[in-house]
N, C-alpha and C positions, 0 to 999 in steps of 0.2 A: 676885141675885149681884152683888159689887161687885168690881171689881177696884183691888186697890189697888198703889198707885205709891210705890216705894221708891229710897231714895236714900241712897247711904252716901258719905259725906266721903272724900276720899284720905288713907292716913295723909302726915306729914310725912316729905320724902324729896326723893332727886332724880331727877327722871322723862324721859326722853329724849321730847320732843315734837317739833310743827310751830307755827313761829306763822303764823294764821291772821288774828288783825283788831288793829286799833288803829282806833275807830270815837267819834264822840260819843256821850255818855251824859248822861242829866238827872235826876234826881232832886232828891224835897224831904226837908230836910235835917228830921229828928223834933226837931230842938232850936231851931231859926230858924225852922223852916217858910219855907224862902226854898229856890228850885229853884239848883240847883249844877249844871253841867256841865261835865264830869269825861272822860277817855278810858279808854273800856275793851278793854282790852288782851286779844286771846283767844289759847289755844294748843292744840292739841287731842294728848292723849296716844297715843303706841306702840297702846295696850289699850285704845281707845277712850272713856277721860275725858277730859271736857273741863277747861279751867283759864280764870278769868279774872280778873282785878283792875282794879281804878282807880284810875287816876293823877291828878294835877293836868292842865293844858293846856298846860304851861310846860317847857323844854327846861334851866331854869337849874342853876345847882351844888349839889347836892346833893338833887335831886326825884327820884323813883322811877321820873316819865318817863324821864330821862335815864340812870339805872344799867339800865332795862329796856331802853331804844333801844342806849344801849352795848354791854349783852352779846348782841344781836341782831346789830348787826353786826359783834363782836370788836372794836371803836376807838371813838374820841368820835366821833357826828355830825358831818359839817361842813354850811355851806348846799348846798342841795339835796339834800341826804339825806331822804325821805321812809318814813315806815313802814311803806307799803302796796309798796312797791317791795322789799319784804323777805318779803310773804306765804312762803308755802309752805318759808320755808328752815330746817332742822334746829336745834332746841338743846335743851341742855340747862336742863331747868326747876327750877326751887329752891323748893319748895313748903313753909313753914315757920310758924308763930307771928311775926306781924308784932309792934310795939311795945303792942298793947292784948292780945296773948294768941290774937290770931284765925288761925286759919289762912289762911293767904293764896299766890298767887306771890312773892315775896321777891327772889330774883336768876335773871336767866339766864345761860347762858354757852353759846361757840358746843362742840359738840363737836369732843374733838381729833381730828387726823386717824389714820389704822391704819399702823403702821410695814410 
């Protein structure tokens, strides 16, 4: 008897999580065969899905790091703002078809607060 392991995609949507890591990541690229390291951004869902994407290493204008680090913390980074200094805080995750079609994290944002 084999037991088998299943695994279903989330659909696209937007999912109340935690972010959990912003960590290096390595891999080799199937096109260059040249290793790339990249930061992989975790968040883990309400319903116990996890979520994660990769970004560049770079904080500059218009990179994925920085719309994910911004909507983590509600504002733009300034120096000293770190990512790991944000573990465990609530957001809202935006789970969608990136620019190639793939489902991916896309945007966070902080949730609002309850009147």
């Amino acid at each position: 008897m084999t037991d088998e392991i299943s695994y279903s995609e989330p659909e696209a949507g937007i999912y109340p999580a935690v972010f959990t890591a912003c960590e290096p990541f390595s891999y080799v690229d199937s096109v260059t065969g040249e290793t790339e390291l990249r930061w992989r951004w975790g968040f883990y869902g309400d319903d116990d899905t996890e979520f994660d994407t990769l970004t560049s290493r770079t904080f500059r204008p218009g990179t994925n790091a920085l719309k994910l680090f911004t909507g983590i913390l509600g504002r733009a980074p300034v120096k000293g703002d770190k990512p790991a200094d944000s573990y465990g805080k609530p957001v809202l995750l935006v789970y969608g078809p990136n620019k190639g079609g793939k489902l991916t994290v896309t945007d966070v944002h902080l949730p609002k607060a309850a009147k």
